[in-house]
Structures are given as structure tokens and as C-alpha cells.
ROPA-776215 format. One record per residue (C-alpha): residue number from 1; residue in three letters; x, y, z. Coordinates in Angstrom, 2 decimals. Layout:
BEGIN
R resi resn      xx      yy      zz
R  NUM  ALA       X       Y       Z
...
END
This chain:
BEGIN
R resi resn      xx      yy      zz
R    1  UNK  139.33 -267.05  -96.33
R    2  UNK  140.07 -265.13  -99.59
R    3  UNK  137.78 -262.54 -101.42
R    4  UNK  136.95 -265.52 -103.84
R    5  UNK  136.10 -267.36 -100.80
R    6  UNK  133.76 -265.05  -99.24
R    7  UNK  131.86 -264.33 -101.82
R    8  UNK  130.69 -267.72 -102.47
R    9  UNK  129.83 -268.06  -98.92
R   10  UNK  127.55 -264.90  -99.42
R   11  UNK  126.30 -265.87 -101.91
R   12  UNK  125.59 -269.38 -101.02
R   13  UNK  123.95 -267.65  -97.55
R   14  UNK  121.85 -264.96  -99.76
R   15  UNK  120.43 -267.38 -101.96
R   16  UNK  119.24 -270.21  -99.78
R   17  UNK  118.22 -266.78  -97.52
R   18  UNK  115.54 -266.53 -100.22
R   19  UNK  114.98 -269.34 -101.94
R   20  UNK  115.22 -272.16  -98.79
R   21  UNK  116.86 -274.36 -101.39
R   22  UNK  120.49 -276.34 -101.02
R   23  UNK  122.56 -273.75 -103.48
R   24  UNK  124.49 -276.22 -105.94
R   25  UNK  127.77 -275.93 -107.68
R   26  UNK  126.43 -275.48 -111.37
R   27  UNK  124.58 -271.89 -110.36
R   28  UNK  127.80 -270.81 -108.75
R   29  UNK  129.58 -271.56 -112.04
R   30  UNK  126.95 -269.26 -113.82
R   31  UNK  127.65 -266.40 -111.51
R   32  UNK  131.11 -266.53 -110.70
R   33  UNK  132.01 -267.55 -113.96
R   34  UNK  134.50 -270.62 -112.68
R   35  UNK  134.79 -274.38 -113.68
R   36  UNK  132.46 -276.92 -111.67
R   37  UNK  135.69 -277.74 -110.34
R   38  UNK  136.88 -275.27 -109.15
R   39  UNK  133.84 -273.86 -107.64
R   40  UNK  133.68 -277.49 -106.14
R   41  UNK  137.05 -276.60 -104.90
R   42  UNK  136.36 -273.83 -103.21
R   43  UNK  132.91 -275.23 -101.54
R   44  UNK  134.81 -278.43 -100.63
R   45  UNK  137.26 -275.52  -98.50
R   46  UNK  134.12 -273.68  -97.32
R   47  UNK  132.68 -276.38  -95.32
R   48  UNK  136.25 -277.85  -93.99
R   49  UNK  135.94 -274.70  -92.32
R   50  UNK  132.31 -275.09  -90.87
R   51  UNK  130.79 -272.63  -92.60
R   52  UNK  128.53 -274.42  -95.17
R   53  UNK  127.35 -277.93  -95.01
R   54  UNK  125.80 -280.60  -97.06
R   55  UNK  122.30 -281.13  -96.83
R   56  UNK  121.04 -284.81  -96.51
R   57  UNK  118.83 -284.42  -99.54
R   58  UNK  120.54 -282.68 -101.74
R   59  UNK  123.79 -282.36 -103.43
R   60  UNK  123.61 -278.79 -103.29
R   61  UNK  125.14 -276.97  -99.65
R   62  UNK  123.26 -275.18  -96.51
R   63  UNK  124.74 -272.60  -94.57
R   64  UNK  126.09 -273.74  -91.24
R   65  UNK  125.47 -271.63  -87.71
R   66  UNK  128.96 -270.56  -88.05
R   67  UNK  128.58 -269.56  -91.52
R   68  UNK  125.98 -267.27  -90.93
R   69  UNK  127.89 -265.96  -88.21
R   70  UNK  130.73 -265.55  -90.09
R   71  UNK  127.95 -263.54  -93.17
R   72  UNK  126.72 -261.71  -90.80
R   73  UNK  130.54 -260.25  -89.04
R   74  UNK  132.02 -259.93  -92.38
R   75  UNK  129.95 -259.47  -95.11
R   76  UNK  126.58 -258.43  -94.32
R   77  UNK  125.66 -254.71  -94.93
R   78  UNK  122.45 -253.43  -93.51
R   79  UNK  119.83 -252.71  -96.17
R   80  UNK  118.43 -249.68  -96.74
R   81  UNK  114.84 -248.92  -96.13
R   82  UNK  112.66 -248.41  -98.93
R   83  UNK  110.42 -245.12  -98.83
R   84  UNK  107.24 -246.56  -98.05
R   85  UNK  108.60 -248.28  -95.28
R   86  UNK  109.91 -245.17  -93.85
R   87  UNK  107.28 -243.52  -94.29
R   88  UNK  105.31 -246.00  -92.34
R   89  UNK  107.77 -245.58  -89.37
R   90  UNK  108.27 -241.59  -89.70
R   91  UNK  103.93 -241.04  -89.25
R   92  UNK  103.93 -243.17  -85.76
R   93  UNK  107.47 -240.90  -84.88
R   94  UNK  105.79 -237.55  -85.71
R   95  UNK  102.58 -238.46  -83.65
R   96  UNK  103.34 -236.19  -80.48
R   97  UNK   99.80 -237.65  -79.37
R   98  UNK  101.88 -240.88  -78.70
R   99  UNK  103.69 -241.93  -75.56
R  100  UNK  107.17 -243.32  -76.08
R  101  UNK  105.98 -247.25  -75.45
R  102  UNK  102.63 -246.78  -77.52
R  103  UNK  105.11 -245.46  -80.45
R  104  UNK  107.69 -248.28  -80.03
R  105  UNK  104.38 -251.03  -79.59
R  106  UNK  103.37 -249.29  -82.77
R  107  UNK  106.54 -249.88  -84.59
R  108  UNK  107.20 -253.22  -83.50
R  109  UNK  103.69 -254.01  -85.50
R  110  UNK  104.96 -252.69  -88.76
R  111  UNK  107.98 -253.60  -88.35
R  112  UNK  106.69 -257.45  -87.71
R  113  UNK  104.44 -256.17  -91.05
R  114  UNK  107.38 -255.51  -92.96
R  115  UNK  109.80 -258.57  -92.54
R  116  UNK  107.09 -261.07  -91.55
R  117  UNK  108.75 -262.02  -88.51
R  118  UNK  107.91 -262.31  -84.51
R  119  UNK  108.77 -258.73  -82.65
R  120  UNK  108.79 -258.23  -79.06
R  121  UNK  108.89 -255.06  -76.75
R  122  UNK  110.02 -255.95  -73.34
R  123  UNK  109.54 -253.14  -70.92
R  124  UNK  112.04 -252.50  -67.76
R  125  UNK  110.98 -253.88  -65.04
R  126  UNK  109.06 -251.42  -62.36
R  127  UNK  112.14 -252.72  -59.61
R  128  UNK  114.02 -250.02  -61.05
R  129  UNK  111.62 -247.45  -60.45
R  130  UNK  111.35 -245.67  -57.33
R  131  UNK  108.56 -243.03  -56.32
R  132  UNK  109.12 -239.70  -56.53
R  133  UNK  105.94 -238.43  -56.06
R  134  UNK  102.16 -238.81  -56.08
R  135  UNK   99.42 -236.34  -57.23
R  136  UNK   96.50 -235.50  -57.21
R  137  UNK   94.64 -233.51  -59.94
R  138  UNK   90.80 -232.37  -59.49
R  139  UNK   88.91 -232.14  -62.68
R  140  UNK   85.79 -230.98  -61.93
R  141  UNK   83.38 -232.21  -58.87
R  142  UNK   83.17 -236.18  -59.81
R  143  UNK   86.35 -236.80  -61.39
R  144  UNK   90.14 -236.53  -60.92
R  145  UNK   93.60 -237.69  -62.13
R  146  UNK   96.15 -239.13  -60.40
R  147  UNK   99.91 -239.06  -61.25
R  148  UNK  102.60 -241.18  -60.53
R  149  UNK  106.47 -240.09  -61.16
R  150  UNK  109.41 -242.15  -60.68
R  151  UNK  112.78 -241.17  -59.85
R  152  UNK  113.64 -242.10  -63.25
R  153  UNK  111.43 -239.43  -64.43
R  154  UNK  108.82 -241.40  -65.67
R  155  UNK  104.96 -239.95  -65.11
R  156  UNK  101.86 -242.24  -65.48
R  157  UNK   98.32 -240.74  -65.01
R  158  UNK   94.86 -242.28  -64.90
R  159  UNK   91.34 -240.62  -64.96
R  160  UNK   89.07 -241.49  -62.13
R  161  UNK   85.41 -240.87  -61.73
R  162  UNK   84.29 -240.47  -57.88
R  163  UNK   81.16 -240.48  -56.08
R  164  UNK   79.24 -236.74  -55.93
R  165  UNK   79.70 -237.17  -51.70
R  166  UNK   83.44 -237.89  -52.09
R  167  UNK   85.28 -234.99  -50.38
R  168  UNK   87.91 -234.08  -52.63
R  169  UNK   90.19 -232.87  -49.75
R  170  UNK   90.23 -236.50  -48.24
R  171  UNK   91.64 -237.33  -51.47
R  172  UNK   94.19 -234.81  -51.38
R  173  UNK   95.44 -235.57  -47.50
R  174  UNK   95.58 -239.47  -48.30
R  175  UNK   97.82 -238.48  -50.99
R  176  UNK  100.18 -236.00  -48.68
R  177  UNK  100.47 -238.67  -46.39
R  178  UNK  101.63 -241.15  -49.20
R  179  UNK  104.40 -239.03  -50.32
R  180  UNK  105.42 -237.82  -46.97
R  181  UNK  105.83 -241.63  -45.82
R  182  UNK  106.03 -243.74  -49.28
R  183  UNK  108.86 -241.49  -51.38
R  184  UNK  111.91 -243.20  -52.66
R  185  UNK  110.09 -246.66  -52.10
R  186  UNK  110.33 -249.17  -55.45
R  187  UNK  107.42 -248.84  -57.20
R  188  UNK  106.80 -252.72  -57.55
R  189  UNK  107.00 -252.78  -53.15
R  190  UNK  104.69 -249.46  -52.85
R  191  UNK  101.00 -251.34  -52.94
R  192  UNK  102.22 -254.05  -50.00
R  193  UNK  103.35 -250.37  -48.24
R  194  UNK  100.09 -249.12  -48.92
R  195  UNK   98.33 -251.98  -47.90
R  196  UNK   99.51 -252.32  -44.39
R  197  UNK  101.05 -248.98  -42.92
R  198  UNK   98.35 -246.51  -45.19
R  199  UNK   95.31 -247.97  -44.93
R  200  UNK   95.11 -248.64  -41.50
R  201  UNK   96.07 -245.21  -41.03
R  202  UNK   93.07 -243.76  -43.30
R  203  UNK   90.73 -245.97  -42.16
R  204  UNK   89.95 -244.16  -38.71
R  205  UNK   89.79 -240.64  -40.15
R  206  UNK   88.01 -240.89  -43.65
R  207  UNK   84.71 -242.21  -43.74
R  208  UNK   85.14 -243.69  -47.38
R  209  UNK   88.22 -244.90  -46.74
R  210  UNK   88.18 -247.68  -48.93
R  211  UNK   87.14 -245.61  -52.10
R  212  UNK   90.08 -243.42  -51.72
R  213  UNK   92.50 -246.41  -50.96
R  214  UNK   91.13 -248.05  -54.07
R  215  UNK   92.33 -245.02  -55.90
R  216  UNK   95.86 -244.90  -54.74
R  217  UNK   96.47 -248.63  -55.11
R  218  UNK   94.71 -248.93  -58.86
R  219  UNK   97.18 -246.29  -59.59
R  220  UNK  100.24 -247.92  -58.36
R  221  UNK   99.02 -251.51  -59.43
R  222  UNK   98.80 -250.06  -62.88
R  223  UNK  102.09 -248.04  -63.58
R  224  UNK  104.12 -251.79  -62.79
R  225  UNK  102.08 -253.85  -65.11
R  226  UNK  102.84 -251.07  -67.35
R  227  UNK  106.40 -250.90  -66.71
R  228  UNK  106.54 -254.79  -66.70
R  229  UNK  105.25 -255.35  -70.03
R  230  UNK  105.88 -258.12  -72.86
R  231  UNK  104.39 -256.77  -76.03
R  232  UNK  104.35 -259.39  -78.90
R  233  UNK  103.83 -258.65  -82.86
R  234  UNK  103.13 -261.38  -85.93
R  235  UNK  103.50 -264.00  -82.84
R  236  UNK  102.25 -266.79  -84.93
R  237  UNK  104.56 -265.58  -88.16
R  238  UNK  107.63 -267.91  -87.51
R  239  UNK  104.97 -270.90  -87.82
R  240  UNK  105.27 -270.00  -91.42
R  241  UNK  108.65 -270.90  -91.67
R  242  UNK  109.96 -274.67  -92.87
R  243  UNK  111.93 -274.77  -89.80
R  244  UNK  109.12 -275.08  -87.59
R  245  UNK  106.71 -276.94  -89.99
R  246  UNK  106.33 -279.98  -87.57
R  247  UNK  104.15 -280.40  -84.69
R  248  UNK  107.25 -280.71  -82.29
R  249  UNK  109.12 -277.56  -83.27
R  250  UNK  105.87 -275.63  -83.26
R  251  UNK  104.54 -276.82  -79.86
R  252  UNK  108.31 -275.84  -78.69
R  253  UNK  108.13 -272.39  -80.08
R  254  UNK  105.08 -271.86  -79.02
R  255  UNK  105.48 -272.89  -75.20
R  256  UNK  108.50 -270.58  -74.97
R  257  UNK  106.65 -267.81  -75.86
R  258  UNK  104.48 -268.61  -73.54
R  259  UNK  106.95 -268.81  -70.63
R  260  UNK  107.95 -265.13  -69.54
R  261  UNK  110.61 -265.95  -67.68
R  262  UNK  111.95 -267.27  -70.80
R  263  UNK  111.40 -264.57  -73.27
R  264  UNK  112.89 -262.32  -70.75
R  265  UNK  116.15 -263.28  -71.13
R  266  UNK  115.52 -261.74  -74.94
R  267  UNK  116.30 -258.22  -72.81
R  268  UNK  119.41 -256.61  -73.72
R  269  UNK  121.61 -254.41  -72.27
R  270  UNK  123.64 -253.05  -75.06
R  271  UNK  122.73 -249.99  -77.08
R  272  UNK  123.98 -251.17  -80.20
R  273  UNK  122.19 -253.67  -82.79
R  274  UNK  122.99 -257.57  -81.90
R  275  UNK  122.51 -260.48  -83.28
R  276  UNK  122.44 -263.78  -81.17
R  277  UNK  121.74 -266.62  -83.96
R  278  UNK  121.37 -270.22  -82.87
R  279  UNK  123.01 -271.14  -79.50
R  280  UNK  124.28 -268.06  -78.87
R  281  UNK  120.56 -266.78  -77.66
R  282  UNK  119.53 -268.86  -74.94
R  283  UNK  116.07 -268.76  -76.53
R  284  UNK  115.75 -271.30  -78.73
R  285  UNK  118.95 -273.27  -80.70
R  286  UNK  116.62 -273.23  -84.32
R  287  UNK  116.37 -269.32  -84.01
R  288  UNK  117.94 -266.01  -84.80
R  289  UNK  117.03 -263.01  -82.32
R  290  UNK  118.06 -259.48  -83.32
R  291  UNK  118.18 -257.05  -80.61
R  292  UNK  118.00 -253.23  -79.28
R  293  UNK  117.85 -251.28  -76.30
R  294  UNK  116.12 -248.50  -75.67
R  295  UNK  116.34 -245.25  -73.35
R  296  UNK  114.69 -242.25  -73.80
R  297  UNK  113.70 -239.86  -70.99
R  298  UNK  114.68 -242.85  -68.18
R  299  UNK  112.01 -245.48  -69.69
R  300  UNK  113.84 -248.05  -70.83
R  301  UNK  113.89 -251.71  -72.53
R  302  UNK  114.35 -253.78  -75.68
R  303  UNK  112.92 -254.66  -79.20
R  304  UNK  114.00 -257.76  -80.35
R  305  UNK  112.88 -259.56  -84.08
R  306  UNK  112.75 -263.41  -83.58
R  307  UNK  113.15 -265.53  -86.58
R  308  UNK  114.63 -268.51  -88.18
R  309  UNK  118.36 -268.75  -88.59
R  310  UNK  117.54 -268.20  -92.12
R  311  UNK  116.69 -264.11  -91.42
R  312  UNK  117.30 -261.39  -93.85
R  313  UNK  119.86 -260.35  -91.64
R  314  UNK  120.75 -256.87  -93.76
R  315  UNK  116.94 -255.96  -93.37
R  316  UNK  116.32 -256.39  -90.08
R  317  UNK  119.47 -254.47  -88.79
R  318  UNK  118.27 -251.84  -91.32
R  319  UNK  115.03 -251.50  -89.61
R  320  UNK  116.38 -251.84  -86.30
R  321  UNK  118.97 -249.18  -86.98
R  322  UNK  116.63 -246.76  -88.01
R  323  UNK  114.12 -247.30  -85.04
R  324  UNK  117.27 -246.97  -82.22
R  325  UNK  118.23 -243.66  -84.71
R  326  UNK  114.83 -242.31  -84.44
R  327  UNK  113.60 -243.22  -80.92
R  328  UNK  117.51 -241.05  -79.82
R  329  UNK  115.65 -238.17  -81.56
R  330  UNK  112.31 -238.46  -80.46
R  331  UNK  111.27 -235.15  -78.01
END
């Protein structure tokens, strides 16, 4: 590959990027200001290597999977945002109001807004979380809020409203007891724990002991579904893409989203930016899956933009850049 070389491939990759057209010799000529011959040349050497190919239809030439690979090593720079897009981002960033996984949810909207694309949030699993400690925080009379903390630092609270004859200090020894026998037990095993060596235990000493137990295990039930979750943005935008305009290709698409064992395997484990286009994802061979983890204050998981292999690679990674820049910084 020479410079001459690469830049026809980018520009052969850029253009049918945005115009979803074969990209014939005579427009090269135009811009690169060559013969038809030798820009026929050159193209002929191109897809030799694998990295264009000739579209049954056309005349013109396609990127190939390796040739976007080879765009996207080489020659693709990542775009900068414009203002309003930033802007967009930077309002959900400077809401202290917001949790960390409401704020990332909240991107992953505008960011599926922005590049009309599928975005995903998966959140780590609760197996990783262990409990630290449970409390127990009296309001007033008929309400209280329980708190949940993880040994990966991680706190979850809910309000609860309780009957006027509740007796608060029931409350408070069920949830002694808890921490003196549940601590340092994964989060995801603590309900089955509470279940059959708590409940038992609380059933011959508190007389509404299955109002209090309800408390305890709402609580617990709630921080893993939290923990566990698959958030989806613009799920139904890669349907508007040529390259899943049949029935078959959308019903495929569509069932593996579906299956959450599947998108699952989306989950990344490297900080930096990656792109897994084609076979390299394990998702689906017709799609390109940008990725990012996540970690801030020990909650962790990853945002992922799913498209077609035809992505606007250099705006995505933009995006995706700024989001892992910003969520580092977030307080």
C-alpha cells in the first residue's frame, strides 16, 4: 500500500459510507486528478488485496470487511463533535441530580439521537457484588429507606411506606441480624440466604414477620436487576439500513436482540474504544459494534453502538471518546 493507494481506499470507503452507492472509476478521476486508467490500475491492486470488491450490479467497487478494517487501523481519524452535540452530552454530565447509570442511559439516547444507530448499556453483573452492609433509615413514623452497599462501593436505596402498627425497632433488629450473618455474601445469592436461614429465624419473634421480610428481600431483589441491566436506545434504527431491508435479515436482527445471552457477549473488558466489524463480533457477521467500558466509583460495564458495517466510523469513536473522557471525570 502506497499513499496513492490509501487514499483511494478512503475515499472509496467514505463515499459509499454516505452515499450506499458502488464508487466508480470516473469520480475518482475527478478527485484525484488521474487517467481512468490508471485509477483503474490502482482499484484493480486494491481489491487483489481484499480490500475493495466489485459489486454484482454495478461496475463501480464496495468496500470489503477487510477494507474497512484496514480504513478504520490506518486512516480513520475520529471526528470531532460539533457544539450542539456537546452541549447535549455536557447538560446530562453536569446534572449532579443524576446517578452514574441514569447519566450513561441518558447518553446512550442521544447518542443513538445523534448517529441514528442502535446503543446499548450493559450493566455488570450483581455476581461481582458482594454485601457490605444493610441499613436501615427511619423517615418519619410510616416510612423508611433501606440501603444496600456492596463491597465494590456501590449504594442502592429504596423508599418504603409501612403500616402505622409496624414497630420500627423490629425493622432495625431484622436488619442487624442480616449483616451480622449475610456480609460478604454475593449479592445475586443473598435473597435464597434470606429466604431460608432469615426468615425462619424472624418468623418466631416478630409478629409481622412477613412485612419486614418483604422489605429486606424487595431491596435485595432490586439492586441485581439493577446491576444486571440491558438498556437499549434507537433499537429499531438499524431496520433503516439497506442491509437489513429484507424480512430475513430483519427477523435475524431482531431475534438477537432479543436473546440476552447473546447481546451479552457485546460486554467488553477493555478501557479503550474498539471496534469489532463483521466476524470479528460474535454478534452478528452483517454488523459493526463499537465498544467502551466503563468504571467509575466500582460500578462498572459497557456502551456499545451497533450498526451496519457501513458506520461512520470517525463519528462514533468521536462520541464514544468523549463519553469514556467525561464519565473518568464525572464526581
Amino acid at each position: 500500500m502506497n499513499e496513492r493507494r490509501e487514499q483511494l481506499l478512503k475515499e472509496i470507503v467514505e463515499t459509499y459510507i454516505k452515499l450506499v452507492k458502488p464508487v466508480g472509476s470516473k469520480a475518482l478521476c475527478k478527485k484525484f486528478k488521474c487517467s481512468s486508467a490508471t485509477i483503474r490500475n490502482e482499484m484493480a491492486i486494491l481489491e487483489d488485496l481484499g480490500l475493495i470488491e466489485k459489486n454484482h450490479i454495478s461496475s463501480g467497487r464496495v468496500p470489503s470487511e477487510a477494507g474497512y478494517k484496514y480504513y478504520v487501523e490506518h486512516l480513520m481519524k475520529p471526528k470531532e463533535m460539533t457544539g450542539e452535540d456537546m452541549l447535549k452530552l455536557q447538560t446530562i454530565f453536569q446534572n449532579k441530580d443524576l446517578v452514574l447509570s441514569d447519566a450513561i442511559t441518558k447518553c446512550m439516547d442521544i447518542i443513538s439521537e445523534i448517529t441514528n444507530y442502535t446503543s446499548v448499556v450493559l450493566g455488570k453483573s450483581s455476581a461481582d457484588n458482594s454485601l457490605k452492609q444493610v441499613s436501615i433509615i427511619p423517615l418519619n413514623d410510616t416510612s423508611l429507606v433501606a440501603l444496600v452497599c456492596t463491597d465494590k462501593g456501590i449504594v442502592e436505596n429504596r423508599q418504603y411506606q409501612i403500616p402505622s402498627e409496624s414497630n420500627i425497632e423490629e425493622i432495625v433488629k431484622v436488619c442487624e441480624l442480616i449483616n451480622k450473618e449475610l456480609v460478604g455474601t454475593p449479592i445475586n445469592e443473598v435473597s435464597r440466604r434470606l429466604e431460608f436461614e432469615i426468615k425462619p429465624r424472624i418468623s418466631k419473634k416478630i409478629k409481622q414477620y412477613e412485612y419486614v421480610y418483604n422489605i429486606f428481600l424487595d431491596a435485595f431483589n432490586d439492586f441485581a436487576r439493577n446491576k444486571e441491566t440491558v438498556h437499549f436506545s434507537g433499537k429499531s434504527n438499524i431496520l433503516k439500513y439497506p442491509e437489513y431491508s429484507n424480512a430475513e435479515d430483519i427477523k435475524r436482527i431482531v431475534e438477537k436482540f432479543e436473546d440476552e445471552s447473546l447481546v451479552r457477549k457485546i460486554e467488553s473488558d477493555n478501557d479503550e474504544v474498539k471496534i469489532y466489524i463483521g466476524k470479528d463480533n460474535n454478534f452478528d457477521s452483517n454488523a459493526t459494534i463499537v465498544t467502551s467500558k466503563y468504571n467509575y466509583g466500582g460500578e462498572e460495564g459497557t456502551i456499545a453502538i451497533v450498526g451496519p458495517k457501513r458506520m461512520e466510523y470517525d463519528k462514533v469513536v468521536g462520541l464514544l471518546n468523549y463519553i469514556h473522557d467525561n464519565l473518568n471525570k464525572k464526581e
